[in-house]
Each structure stands twice: as structure tokens, then as C-alpha cells.
C-alpha positions as CSV (number, residue, x, y, z in Angstrom):
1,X,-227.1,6.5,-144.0
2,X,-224.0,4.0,-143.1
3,X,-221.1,4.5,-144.3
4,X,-220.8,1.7,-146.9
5,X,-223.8,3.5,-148.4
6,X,-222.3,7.0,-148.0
7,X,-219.0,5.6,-150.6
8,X,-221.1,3.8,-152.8
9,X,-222.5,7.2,-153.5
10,X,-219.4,9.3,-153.6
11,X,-217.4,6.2,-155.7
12,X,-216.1,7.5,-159.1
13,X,-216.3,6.3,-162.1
14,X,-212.7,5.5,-162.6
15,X,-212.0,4.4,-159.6
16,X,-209.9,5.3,-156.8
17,X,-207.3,8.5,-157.8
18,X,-203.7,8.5,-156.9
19,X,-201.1,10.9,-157.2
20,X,-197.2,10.3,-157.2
21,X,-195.2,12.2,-154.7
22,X,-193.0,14.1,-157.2
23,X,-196.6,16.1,-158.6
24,X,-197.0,19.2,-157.1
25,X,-199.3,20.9,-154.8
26,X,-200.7,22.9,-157.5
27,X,-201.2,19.9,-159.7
28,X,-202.9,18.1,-156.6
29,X,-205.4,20.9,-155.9
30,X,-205.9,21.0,-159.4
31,X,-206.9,17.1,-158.9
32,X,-208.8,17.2,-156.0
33,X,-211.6,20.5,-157.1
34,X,-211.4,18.7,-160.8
35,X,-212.9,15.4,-159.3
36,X,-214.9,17.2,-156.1
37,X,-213.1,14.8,-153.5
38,X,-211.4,15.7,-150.1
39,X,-208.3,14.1,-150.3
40,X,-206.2,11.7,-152.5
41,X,-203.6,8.8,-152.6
42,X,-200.7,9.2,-152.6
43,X,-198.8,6.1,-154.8
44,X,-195.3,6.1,-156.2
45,X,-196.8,3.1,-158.4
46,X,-200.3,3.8,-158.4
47,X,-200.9,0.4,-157.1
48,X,-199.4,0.3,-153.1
49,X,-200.0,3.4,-151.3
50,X,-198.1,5.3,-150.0
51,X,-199.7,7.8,-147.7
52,X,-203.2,10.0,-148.2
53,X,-202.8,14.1,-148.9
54,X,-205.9,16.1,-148.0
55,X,-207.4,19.3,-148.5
56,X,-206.1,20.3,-145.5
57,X,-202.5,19.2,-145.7
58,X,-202.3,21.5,-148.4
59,X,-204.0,24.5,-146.7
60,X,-201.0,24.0,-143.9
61,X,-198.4,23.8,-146.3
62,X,-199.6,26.8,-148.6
63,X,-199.9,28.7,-144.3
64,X,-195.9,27.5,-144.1
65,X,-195.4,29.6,-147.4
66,X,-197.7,32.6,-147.3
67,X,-194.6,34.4,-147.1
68,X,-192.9,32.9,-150.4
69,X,-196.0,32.2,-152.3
70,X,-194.6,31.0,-155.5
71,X,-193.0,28.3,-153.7
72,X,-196.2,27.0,-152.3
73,X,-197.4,25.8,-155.6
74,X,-194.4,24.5,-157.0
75,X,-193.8,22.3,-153.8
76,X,-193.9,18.4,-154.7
77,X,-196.2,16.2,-152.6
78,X,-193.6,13.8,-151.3
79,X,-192.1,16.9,-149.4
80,X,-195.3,17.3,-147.7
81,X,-196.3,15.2,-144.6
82,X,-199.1,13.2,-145.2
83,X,-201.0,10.3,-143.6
84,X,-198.7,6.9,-143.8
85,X,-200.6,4.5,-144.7
């Protein structure tokens, strides 16, 4: 398989998912398990992104905060570092 073939298969209905920066971590795992995707853009419009949070970003940022783990989930994406796009 190529990988034009590999998105055509994994394209969602609605298109491509964004999230704004001021949603939180919680809300963006939430996102990503609900639609079965790895990762998500980031858009303070939900036009122009802004950056790209993956599974993984929040796996580190959730490790930062295992000591304080109510803050974890109650972090807002734009305080995370994510891919600039």
C-alpha cells in the first residue's frame, strides 16, 4: 500500500478534526479515542493550523504531572508543545 492509499482509507467522514489551544488535555484524549486517530490539529480558527498534538505529546505531558495528577487533565493544549506547523 502507498501512502495516498493508506489516508484515503483512514479519511473521516467529516473531514479533517481540529482542536483550539484553550481545550484541554482531557478533552483532546477524549477527541482523539472518540474518532480512533493518532493525533490532531491544532487551529485557533479551525481554518490555519496551528501546530499538530499527538498521542504522544500528551503521554509526556500527563509523565510531567504524575506527581499532580489533577492538573494533567485540566492542562490546556496551547500550553503544551506541539509540532509548529
Amino acid at each position: 500500500m502507498i501512502v495516498k492509499q493508506i489516508l484515503a482509507a483512514k479519511a473521516l467522514p467529516e473531514g479533517l478534526i481540529t482542536i483550539k489551544p484553550e481545550m484541554t488535555v482531557a478533552d483532546a484524549a477524549r477527541l482523539l479515542s472518540e474518532k480512533r486517530i493518532g493525533a490532531v490539529v491544532v487551529s485557533e480558527d479551525g481554518k490555519r493550523p496551528d501546530g499538530i498534538l499527538s498521542e504522544r505529546d500528551i503521554v509526556k505531558e500527563v509523565d510531567r504531572y504524575i506527581n499532580n495528577p489533577g492538573q494533567a487533565t485540566s492542562y490546556m493544549i496551547g500550553q503544551i508543545r506541539i509540532a509548529q506547523l
